[in-house]
N, C-alpha and C positions, 0 to 999 in steps of 0.2 A: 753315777759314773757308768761309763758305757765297758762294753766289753771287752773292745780292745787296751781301754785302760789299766784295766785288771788284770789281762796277760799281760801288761807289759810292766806292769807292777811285778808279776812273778817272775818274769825273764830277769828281771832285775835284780831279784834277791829279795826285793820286800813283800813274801809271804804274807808277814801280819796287817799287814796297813790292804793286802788284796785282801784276804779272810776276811775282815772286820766290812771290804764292799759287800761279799759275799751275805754275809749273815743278815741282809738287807732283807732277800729272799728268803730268811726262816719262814713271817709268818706266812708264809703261800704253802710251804710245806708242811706246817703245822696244820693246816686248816686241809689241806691232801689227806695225811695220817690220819686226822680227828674224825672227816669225813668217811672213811673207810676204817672205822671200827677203833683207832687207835685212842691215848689219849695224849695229853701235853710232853710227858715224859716219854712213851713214846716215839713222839714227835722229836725230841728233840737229838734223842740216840742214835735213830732212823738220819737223820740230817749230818749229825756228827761221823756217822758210817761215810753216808753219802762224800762228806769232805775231805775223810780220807781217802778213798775210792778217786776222788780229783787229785789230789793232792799226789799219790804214788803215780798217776796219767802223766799229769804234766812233767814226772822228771825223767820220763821214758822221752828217749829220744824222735822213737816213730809216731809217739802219739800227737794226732791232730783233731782239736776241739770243731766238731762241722756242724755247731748248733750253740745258739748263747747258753750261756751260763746256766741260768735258767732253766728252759729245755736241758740241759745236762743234769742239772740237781733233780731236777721235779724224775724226770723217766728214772735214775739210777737208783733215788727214795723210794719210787714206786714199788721198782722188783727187788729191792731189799724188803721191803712192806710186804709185799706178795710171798715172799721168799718164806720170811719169817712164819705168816703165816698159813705157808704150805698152802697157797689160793691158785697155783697154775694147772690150768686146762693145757690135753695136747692142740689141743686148736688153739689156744691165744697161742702157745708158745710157737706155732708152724703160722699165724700167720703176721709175727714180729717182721718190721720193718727193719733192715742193713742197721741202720742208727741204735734202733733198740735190742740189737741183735749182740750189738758191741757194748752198749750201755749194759747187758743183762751180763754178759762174759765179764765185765769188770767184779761182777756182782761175784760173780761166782769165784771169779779169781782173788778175793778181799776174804771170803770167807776159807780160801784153802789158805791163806797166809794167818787169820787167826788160827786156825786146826795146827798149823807148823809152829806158831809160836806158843800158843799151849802146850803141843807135844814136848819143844825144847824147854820150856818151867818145870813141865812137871819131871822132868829128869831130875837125879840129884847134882849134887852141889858140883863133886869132881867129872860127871859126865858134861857137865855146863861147861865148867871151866876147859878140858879137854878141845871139845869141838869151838869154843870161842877162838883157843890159842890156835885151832889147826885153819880153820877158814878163816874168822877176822883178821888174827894178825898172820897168818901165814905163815908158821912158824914148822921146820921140820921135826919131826919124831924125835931126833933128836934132842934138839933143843925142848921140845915136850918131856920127853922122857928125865932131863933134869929139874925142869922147874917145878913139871909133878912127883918127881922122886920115885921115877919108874927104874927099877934097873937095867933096863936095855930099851932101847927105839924100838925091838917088836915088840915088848912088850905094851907100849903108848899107840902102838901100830893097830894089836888085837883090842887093848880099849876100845879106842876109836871105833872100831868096829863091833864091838859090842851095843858101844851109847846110839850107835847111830840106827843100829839092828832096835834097840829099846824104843827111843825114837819115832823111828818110823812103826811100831806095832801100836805105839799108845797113840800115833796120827789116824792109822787105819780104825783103831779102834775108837776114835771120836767122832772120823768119818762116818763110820757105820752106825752110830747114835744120833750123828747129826738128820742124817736121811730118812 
């Protein structure tokens, strides 16, 4: 199946029937990984990274796929491979091509959305639920303040502001372990 088919598979809504084209291309990036130090397993975490790194692309609406499939797995595996293990020269990195300039920034930008979603687990239980009810479902202070049994909306107000202060120190603090 060719490429266009496979985006038009996702325009569509049928993600799994395009994934299952997709995973056509594993053993090429298994044998990339294996090649460069890695092993099966690996390979295959490297590739699952990779297809989510696509998968959050295509639902942005600016984004435009300017290389097959293919070419898009293979380069994004790559610098997640390299990433991992801490293999960039300031010379490969300055003389990346436009394409792999934006394929490495996906890279980078996948790994700050795990650091945010670990940050938000490892909070407790009422600072989850807190920030759930205030950004997912939009709910005012108010309305927080009764379902968590706060006595007043500042009160749900200075939460908030605490979970989000807690938060953000345990993201900075995973950042600076991750680098």
């Amino acid at each position: 199946m060719n490429d266009k088919k496979i985006l038009e598979l996702f325009k569509q809504g049928q993600r799994e029937k395009a994934f299952k084209k997709l995973y056509n291309l594993y053993p090429k990036i298994e044998t990339l990984i294996v090649s460069k130090g890695g092993n099966k397993q690996d390979a295959s975490d490297v590739f699952q990274e990779a297809l989510i790194i696509l998968n959050r692309n295509l639902k942005k609406s600016d984004f435009k796929l300017t290389s097959s499939f293919y070419t898009y797995l293979y380069s994004v595996s790559r610098f997640i491979w390299k990433d991992t293990q801490k293999k960039f020269s300031k010379q490969e990195l300055h003389n990346l091509s436009d394409n792999e300039v934006g394929y490495f920034h996906s890279v980078l930008e996948e790994k700050k959305y795990q650091l945010a979603e670990r940050a938000f687990l490892e909070l407790g239980k009422r600072c989850r639920q807190l920030l759930q009810l205030f950004y997912h479902k939009a709910m005012s202070f108010k309305d927080i303040a009764n379902v968590m049994q706060f006595k007043s909306e500042k009160i749900a107000k200075n939460q908030k502001y605490k979970c989000l202060t807690k938060a953000k120190d345990i993201y900075r603090t995973s950042n600076s372990i991750q680098s």
